[in-house]
NUDOTI-98477 format. One record per residue (C-alpha): x, y, z; residue number from 1. Coordinates in Angstrom, 2 decimals. Layout:
        X        Y        Z    i
        X        Y        Z  NUM
...
END
This chain:
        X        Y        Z    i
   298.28   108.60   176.48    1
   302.41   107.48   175.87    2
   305.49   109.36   176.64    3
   306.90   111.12   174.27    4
   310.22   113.12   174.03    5
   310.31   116.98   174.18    6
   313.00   118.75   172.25    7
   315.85   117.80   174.64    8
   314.99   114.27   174.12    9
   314.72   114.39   170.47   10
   318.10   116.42   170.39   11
   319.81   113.59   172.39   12
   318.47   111.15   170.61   13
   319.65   112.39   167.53   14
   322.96   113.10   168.86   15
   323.19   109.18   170.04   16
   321.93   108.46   166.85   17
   325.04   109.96   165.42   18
   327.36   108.76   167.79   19
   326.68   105.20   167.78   20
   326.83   105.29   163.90   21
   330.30   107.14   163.87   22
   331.67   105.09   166.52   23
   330.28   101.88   164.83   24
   331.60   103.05   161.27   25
   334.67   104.72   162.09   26
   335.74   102.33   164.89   27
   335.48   105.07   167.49   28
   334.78   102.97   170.38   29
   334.57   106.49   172.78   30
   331.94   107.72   170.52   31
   329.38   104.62   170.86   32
   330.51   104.17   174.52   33
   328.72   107.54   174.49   34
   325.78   107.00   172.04   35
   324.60   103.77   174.37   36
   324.81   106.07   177.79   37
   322.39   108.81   175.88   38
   320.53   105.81   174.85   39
   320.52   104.11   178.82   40
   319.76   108.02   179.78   41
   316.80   108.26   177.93   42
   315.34   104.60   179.10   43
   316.09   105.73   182.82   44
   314.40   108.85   182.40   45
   311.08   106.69   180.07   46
   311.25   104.52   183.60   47
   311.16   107.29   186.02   48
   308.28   109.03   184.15   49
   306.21   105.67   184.37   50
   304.89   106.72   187.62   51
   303.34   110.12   186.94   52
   301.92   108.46   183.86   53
   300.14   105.68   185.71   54
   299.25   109.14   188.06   55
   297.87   110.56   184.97   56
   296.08   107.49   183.39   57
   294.32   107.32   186.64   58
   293.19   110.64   186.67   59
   294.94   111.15   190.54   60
   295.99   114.69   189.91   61
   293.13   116.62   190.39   62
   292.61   120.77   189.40   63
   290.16   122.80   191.32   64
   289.60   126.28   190.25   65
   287.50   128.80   192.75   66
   287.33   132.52   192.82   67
   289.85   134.83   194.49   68
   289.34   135.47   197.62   69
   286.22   137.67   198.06   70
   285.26   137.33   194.53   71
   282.24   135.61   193.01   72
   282.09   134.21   189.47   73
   278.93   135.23   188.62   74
   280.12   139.17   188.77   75
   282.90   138.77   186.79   76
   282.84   142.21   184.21   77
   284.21   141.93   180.39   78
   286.92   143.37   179.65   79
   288.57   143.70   183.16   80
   291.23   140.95   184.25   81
   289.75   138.43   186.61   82
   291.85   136.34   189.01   83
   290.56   132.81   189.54   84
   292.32   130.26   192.33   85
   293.56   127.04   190.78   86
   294.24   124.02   193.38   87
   296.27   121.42   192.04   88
   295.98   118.26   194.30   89
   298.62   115.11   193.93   90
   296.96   112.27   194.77   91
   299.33   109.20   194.09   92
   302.48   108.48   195.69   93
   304.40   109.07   192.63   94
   306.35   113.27   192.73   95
   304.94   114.78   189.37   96
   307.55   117.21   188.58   97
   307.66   119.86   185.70   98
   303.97   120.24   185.41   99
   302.33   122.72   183.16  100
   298.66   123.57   182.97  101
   297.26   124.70   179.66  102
   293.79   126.06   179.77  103
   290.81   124.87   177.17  104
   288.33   127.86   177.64  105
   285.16   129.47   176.17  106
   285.95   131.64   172.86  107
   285.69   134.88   174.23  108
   288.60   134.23   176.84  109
   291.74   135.51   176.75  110
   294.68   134.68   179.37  111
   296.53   137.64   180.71  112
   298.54   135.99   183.29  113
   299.31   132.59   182.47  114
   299.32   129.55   184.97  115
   302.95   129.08   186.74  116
   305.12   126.73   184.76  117
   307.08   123.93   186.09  118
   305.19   123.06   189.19  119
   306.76   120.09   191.80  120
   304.12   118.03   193.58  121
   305.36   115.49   195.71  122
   302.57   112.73   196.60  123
   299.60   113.34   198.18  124
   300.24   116.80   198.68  125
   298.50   120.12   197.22  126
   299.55   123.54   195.76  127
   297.51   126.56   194.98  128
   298.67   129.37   192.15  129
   296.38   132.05   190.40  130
   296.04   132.46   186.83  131
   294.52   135.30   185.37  132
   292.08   135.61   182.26  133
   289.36   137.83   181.34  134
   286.63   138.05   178.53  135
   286.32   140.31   175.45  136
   282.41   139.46   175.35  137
   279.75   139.61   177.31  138
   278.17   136.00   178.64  139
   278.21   132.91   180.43  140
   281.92   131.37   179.17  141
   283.37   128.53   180.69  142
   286.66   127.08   181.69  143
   286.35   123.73   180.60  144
   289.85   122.01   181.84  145
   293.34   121.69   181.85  146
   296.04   119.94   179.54  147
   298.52   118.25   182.13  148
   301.57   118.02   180.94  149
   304.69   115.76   183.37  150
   308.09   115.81   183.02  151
   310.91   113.58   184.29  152
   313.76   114.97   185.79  153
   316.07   115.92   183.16  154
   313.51   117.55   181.14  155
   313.87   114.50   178.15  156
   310.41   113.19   177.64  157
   306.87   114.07   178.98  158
   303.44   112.62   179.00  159
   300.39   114.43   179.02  160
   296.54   114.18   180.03  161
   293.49   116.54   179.98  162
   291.91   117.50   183.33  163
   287.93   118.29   182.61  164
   287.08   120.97   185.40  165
   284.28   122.08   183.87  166
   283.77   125.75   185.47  167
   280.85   128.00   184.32  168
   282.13   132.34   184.53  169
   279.67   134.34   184.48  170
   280.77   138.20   182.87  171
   278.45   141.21   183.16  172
   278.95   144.14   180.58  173
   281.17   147.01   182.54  174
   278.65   149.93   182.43  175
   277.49   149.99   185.84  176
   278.01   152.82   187.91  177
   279.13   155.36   184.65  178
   276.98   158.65   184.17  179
   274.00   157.20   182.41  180
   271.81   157.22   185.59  181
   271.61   160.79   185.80  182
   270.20   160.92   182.13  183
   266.87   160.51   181.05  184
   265.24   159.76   177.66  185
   261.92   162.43   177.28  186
   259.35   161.35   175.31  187
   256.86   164.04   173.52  188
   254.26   165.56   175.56  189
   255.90   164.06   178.68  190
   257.12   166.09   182.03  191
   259.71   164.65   183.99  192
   258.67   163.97   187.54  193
   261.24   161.26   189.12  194
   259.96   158.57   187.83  195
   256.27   159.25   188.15  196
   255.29   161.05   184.68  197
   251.91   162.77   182.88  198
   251.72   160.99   179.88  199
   248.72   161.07   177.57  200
   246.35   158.22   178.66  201
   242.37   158.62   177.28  202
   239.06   158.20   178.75  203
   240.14   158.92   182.42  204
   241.71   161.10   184.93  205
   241.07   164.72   186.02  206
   242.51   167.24   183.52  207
   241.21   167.37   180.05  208
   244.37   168.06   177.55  209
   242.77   167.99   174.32  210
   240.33   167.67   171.92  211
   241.43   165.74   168.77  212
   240.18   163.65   165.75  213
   239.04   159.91   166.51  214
   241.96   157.44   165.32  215
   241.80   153.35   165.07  216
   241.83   152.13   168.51  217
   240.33   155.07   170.84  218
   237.92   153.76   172.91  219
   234.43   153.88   172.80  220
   234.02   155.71   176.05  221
   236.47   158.71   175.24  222
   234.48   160.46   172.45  223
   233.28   163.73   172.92  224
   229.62   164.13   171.54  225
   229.01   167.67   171.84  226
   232.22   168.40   169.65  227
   231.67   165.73   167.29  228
   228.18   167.10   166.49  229
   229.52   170.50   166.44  230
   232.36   170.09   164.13  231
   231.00   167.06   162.51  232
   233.55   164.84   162.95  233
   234.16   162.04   165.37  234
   236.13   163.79   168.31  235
   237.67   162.00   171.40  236
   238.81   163.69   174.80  237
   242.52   163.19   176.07  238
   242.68   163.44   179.73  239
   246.11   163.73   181.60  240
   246.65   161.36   184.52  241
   250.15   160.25   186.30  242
   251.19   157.03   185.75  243
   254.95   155.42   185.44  244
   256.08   155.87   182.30  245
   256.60   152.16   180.29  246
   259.45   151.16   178.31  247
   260.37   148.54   176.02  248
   264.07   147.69   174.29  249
   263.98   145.59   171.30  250
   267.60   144.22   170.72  251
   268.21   142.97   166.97  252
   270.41   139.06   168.37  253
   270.75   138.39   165.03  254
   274.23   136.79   162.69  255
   274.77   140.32   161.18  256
   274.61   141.87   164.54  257
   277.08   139.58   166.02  258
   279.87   140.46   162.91  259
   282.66   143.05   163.35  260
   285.83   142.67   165.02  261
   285.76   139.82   167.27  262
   288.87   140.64   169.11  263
   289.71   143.06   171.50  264
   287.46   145.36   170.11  265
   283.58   145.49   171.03  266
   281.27   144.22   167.87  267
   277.83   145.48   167.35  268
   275.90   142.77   169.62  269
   278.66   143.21   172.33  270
   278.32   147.16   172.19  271
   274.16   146.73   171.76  272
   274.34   144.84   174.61  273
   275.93   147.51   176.78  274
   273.88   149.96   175.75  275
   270.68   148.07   176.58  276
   272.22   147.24   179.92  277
   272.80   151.17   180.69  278
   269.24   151.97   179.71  279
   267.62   149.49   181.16  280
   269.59   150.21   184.57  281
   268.75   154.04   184.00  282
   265.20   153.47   183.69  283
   264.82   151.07   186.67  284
   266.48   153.54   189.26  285
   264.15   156.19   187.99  286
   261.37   153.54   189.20  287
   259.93   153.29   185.58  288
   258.53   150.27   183.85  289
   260.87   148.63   181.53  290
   260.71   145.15   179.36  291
   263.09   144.04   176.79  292
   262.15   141.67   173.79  293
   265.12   140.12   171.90  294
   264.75   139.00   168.17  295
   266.18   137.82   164.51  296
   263.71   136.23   161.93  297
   261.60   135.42   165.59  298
   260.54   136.62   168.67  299
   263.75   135.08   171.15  300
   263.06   135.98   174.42  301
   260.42   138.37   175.92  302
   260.55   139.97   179.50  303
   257.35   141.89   179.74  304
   257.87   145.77   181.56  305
   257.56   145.72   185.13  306
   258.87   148.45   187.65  307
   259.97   146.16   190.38  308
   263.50   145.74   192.09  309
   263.90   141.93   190.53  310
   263.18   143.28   187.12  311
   266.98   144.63   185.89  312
   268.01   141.45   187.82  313
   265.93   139.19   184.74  314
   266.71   141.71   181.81  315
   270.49   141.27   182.70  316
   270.52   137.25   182.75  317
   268.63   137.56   179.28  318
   271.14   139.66   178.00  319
   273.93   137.23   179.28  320
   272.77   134.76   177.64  321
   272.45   136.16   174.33  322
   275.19   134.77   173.45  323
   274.36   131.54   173.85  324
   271.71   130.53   171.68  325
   270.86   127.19   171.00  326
   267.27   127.54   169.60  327
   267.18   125.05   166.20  328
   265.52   127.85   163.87  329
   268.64   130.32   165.14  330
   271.79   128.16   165.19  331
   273.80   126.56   162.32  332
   274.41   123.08   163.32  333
   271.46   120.42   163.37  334
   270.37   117.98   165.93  335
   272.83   115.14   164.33  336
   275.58   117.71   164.23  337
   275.50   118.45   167.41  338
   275.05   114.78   168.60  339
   278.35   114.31   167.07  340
   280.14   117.34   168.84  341
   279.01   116.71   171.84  342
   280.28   112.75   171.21  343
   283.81   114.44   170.59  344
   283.18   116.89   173.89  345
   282.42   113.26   176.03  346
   285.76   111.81   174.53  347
   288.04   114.53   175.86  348
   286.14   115.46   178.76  349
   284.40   112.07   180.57  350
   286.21   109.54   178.88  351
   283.37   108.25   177.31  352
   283.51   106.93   173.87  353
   279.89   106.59   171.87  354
   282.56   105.49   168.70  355
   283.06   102.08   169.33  356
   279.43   100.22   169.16  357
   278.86   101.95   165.63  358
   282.44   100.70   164.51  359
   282.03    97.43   165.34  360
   278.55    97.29   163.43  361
   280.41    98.62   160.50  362
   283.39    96.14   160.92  363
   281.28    93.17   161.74  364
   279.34    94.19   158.70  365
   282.33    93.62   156.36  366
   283.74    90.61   158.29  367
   286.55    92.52   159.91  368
   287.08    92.30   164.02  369
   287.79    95.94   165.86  370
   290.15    94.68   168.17  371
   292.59    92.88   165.74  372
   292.39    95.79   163.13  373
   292.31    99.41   165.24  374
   293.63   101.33   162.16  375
   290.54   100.70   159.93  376
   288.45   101.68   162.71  377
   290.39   105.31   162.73  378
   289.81   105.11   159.46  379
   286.36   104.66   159.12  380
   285.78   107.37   161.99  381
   287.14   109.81   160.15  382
   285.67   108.83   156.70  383
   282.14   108.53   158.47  384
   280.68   110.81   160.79  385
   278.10   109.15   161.03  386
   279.59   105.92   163.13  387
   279.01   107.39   166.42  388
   275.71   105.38   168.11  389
   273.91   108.39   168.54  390
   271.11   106.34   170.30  391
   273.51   105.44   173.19  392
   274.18   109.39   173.31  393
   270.28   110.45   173.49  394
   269.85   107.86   176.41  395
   272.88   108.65   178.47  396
   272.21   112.71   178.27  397
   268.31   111.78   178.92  398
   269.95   109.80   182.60  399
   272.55   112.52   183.27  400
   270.36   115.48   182.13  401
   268.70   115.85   185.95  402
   272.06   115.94   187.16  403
   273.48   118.21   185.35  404
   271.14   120.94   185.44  405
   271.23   120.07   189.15  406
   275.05   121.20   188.54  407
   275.18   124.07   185.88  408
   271.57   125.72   185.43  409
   272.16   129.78   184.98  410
   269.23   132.01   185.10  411
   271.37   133.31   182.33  412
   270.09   130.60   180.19  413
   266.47   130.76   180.13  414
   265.19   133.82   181.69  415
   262.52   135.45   179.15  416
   263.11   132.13   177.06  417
   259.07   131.03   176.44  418
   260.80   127.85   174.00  419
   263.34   126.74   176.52  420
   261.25   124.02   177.58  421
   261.21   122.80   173.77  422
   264.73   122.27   173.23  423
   265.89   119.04   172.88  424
   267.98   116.98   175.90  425
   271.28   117.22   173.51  426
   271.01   120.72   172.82  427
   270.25   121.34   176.54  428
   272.87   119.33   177.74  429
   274.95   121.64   175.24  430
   273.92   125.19   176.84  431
   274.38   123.58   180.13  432
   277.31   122.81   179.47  433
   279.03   125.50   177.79  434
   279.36   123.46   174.43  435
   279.32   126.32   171.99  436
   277.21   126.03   169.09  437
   277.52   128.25   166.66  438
   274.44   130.96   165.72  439
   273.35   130.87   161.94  440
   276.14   132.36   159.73  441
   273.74   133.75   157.20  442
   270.28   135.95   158.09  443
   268.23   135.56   155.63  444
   266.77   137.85   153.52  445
   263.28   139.24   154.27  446
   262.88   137.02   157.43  447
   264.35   140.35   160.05  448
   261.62   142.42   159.76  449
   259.07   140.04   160.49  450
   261.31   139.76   163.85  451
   260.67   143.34   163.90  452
   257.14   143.34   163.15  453
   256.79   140.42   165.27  454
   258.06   142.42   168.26  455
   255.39   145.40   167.76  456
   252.58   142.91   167.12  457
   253.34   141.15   170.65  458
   254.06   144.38   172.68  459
   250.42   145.30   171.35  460
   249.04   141.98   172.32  461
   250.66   142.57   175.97  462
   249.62   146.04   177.17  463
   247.44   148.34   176.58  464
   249.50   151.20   177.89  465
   251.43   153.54   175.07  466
   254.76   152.74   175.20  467
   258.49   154.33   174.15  468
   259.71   151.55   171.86  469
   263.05   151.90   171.64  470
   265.00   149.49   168.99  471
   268.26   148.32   168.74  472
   268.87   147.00   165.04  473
   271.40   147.75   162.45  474
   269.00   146.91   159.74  475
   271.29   144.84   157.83  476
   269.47   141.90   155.55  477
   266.18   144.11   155.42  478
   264.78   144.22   151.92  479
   260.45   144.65   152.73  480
   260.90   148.44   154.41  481
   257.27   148.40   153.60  482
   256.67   145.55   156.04  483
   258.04   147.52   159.02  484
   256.40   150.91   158.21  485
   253.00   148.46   158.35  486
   254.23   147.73   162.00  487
   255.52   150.78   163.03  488
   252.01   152.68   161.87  489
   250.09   150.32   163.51  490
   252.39   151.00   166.82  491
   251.93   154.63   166.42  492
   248.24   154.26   165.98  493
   247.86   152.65   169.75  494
   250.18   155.59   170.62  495
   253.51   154.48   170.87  496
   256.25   156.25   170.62  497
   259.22   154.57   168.84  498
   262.94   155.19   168.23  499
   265.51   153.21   166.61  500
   269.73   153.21   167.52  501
   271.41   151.95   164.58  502
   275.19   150.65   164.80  503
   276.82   151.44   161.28  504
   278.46   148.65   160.28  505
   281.72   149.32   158.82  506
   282.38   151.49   161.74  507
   282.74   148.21   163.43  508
   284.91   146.97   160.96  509
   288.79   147.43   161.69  510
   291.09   149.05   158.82  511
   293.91   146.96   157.80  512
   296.98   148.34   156.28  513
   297.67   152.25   156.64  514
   294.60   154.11   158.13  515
   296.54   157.61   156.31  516
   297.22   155.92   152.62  517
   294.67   157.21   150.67  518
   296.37   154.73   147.73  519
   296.15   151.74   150.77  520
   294.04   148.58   149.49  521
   292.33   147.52   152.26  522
   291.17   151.17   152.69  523
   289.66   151.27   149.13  524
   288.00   148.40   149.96  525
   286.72   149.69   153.33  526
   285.81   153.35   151.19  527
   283.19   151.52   149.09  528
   282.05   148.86   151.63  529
   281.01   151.94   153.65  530
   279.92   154.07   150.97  531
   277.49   150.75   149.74  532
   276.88   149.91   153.34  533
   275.90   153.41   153.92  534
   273.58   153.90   150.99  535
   271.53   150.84   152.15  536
   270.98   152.14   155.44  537
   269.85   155.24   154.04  538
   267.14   154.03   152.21  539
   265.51   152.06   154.98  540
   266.17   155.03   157.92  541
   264.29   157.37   154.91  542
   261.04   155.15   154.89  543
   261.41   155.29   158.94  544
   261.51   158.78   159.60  545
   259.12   159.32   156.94  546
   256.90   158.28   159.78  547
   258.43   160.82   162.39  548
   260.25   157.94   163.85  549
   264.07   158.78   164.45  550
   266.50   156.94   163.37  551
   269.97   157.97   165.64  552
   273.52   155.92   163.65  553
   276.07   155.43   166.01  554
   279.57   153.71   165.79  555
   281.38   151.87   168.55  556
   282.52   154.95   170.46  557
   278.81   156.17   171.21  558
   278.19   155.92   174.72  559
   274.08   156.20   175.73  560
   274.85   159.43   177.63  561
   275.81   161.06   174.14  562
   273.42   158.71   172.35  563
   270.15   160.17   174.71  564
   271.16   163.43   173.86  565
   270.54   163.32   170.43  566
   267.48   161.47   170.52  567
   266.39   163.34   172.64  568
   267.17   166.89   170.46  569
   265.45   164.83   167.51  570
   262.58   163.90   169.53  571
   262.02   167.54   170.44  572
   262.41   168.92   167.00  573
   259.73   166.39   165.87  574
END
């Protein structure tokens, strides 16, 4: 960390540059009598800055950030601007004047009110000034720190530091409290009763529904003899008996899921997300069981259906922390990789350096000594990313790991995770941390529907209950459709019902250029990606409702009150 000028300095400097080389040329004593006081100005204003540097090197100013008053940081909602406290403390004896405070923040941030410029601190003293930000995603994003920046007096050179306040926000999708929770999603042969519903259930209860033919998976107990023998076929007995009715959202986490327009806009994840959120709060107030599994190639998380008050509570910390996968099979950086960003994160944040060790192996190596040639040691660091002594890493986040969990652990981070427990200290310390690592670029082909399948295979394993299935999937990167129709038969043959929401892809895909231009580029291009896109789609929803199964597109305007209407006019067609 050294002073350097800011564009007033370098402007003066220049100008004393020129003054003292006129006045030495020319013989214009005035002119270099000039050049040397912008000279002595900027060496008085270097000396006066030498005490918020020290200030600096030191660490002694000191940024606390808290929630406004009567707010909480875990209930912060996306999309709506959110006020945090910042508390600047001073403490040397040195005035730090001219401060500004730039913020290093999660991804999905955005500032909308920046922090006040130009802030005077005399020593040991304190101010307090709001900044505000918000977050175009849903999740658990954090505010890592501040760069400091000091200026003298005059404005003519500055020296700055970073300030690690690592601060974990917490952002829930905005759907609470919108119209959804006066809808409800009917299933066939089911009558609405607040929550406690008739639903086909065999072998037991008090009303006899139906006689029917004997499919895979009736019991033993529910076939009717005398109808069997009379018809000569094997005939069961459905009895009607009230029961809550049992949900289950599957939500497709995967990289194609995630794509669309990152910005200000909602992507298909983001909007996913919100609708699952809705639903799931729908279902809950009606007092129904509901249990969410999320999934890409594999099973992520699983939070098994349960009516209780605690239950949207878990299904919303899952789906905060969707987006903040750090599972090896799902993310794109390896166990070295990330080794070596979190050995960059250390440098900025705790000042500690895991470089030097490995340098000086590699230096001693070819005879050379660290401290008498820095340069080739910059050089080899950024020739070889391999010289940090990863080793050193592994056993200071193995010591510090208790702590820090102590500090930073989210329900949002593991709740419905069953491989949490598996992840490795670095990659722990990561998620803990807010170190973002990013989720694989690329699905690969074939390996989402045996997600899919995977999901029906363990709802099956979990309850013997029929179930509404309802899956959220855009069924990109699916090229086995007759993979899934294996699952989805055998889910309909242990009487499940099942329903799939499909975002459309390009829908979530801003148009560049002129939108009206039928001539426009970028809107040729978007013409046949859609028309492809669409096509695709087509074929796979065709093998699904072949089954009966619907399959309902929607775009990111579809809200789940419009959304349950049509399902549910395709559900009672079918």
């Amino acid at each position: 960390m050294n002073p350097y000028l800011t564009g007033a300095g370098r402007a003066l400097l220049t100008s004393a540059i020129v003054f003292v080389a006129v006045g030495v040329i020319g013989g214009l004593w005035p002119l270099l009598l000039l050049g040397v006081l912008q000279v002595l100005l900027l060496a008085l204003s270097y000396h006066a800055l030498l005490g918020s540097s020290l200030a600096l090197e030191r660490r002694l100013l000191v940024v606390e950030v808290g929630p406004e008053e009567g707010a909480d940081l875990n209930l912060l909602r996306t999309g709506k601007p959110s006020k945090l406290a910042l508390r600047v403390h001073n403490r040397s004896g040195a005035t730090l004047r001219g401060i500004v405070l730039t913020p290093h923040m999660g991804s999905a941030l955005e500032m909308v009110e920046p922090v006040p410029v130009n802030i005077v601190l005399p020593g040991y003293s304190a101010v307090q000034c709001d900044m505000t930000l918000k977050s175009t995603l849903t999740g658990r994003w954090f505010l890592h720190g501040f760069k400091v920046t000091v200026r003298d007096v005059l404005g003519l050179i500055a020296v700055g530091e970073y300030v690690a306040t690592p601060t974990a926000l917490k952002f829930m999708p905005d759907v609470f409290g919108s119209s959804t929770r006066a809808l409800s999603l009917r299933r066939s042969r089911v009558r609405d009763r607040e929550g406690i519903h008739k639903v086909r259930q065999m072998g037991f209860g008090t009303d006899l529904r139906e006689l029917r033919d004997h499919q895979h998976g009736d019991p033993f107990r529910a076939i009717a003899w005398k109808a069997t023998a009379r018809t000569g076929r094997l005939m069961v007995k459905d009895y009607e008996s009230e029961m809550v009715l049992g949900t289950y959202l599957c939500l497709d986490v995967s990289s194609t899921m995630r794509g669309g327009n990152q910005g200000g806009g909602r992507n298909k994840l983001e909007h996913a997300v919100g609708l699952a959120t809705a639903y799931a709060d729908l279902i809950s107030r009606n007092n129904d069981r509901i249990g969410l599994i999320t999934f890409d190639e594999k099973i992520h998380g699983h939070i098994r259906p349960k009516d209780n008050k605690a239950q949207m509570r878990q299904i919303l910390q899952h789906l905060i922390g969707v987006r903040h996968i750090v599972d090896e099979d799902l993310t794109e950086y390896t166990d070295v990789e990330i080794s070596e960003l979190l050995a960059r994160y250390l440098l900025v944040h705790e000042r500690l350096d895991f470089r030097r060790k490995a340098v000086r192996r590699r230096m001693a190596a070819g005879g050379v000594n660290i401290d008498q040639d820095k340069q080739l040691a910059r050089e080899i660091l950024e020739i070889d990313h391999n010289a940090y002594d990863l080793d050193l890493l592994s056993e200071w986040v193995a010591s510090v790991l208790k702590d820090e969990k102590r500090r930073f652990d989210d329900p949002a981070l593991h709740m419905g995770v069953p491989n949490y427990k598996r992840l490795t200290p670095v990659r722990r310390f990561c998620h803990l941390r807010g170190v973002e690592i990013p989720y694989r670029v690329e699905t690969r082909l074939g390996q989402k529907e045996r997600g899919l399948v995977q999901c029906f295979e363990e709802i099956m394993a979990h309850t013997r209950e029929s179930h509404l299935i309802l899956v959220i999937t855009d069924l990109c990167g699916i090229m086995n459709t007759e993979l899934i129709v294996r699952g989805l038969r055998l889910a309909q043959s242990r009487r499940h019902s099942v329903a799939f929401i499909a975002p459309f892809t390009p829908d979530y895909v801003p148009l560049q250029g002129d939108q009206h231009d039928p001539t426009s580029r970028q809107r040729i291009i978007h013409e046949l990606f859609s028309v492809a896109e669409g096509e695709e789609r087509q074929q796979i929803s065709k093998a699904i409702e072949g089954l009966g199964i619907p399959v309902i597109q929607i775009g990111p305007d579809d809200q789940l009150p419009g959304i349950l209407r049509r399902l549910n006019s395709t559900m009672r067609r079918r």
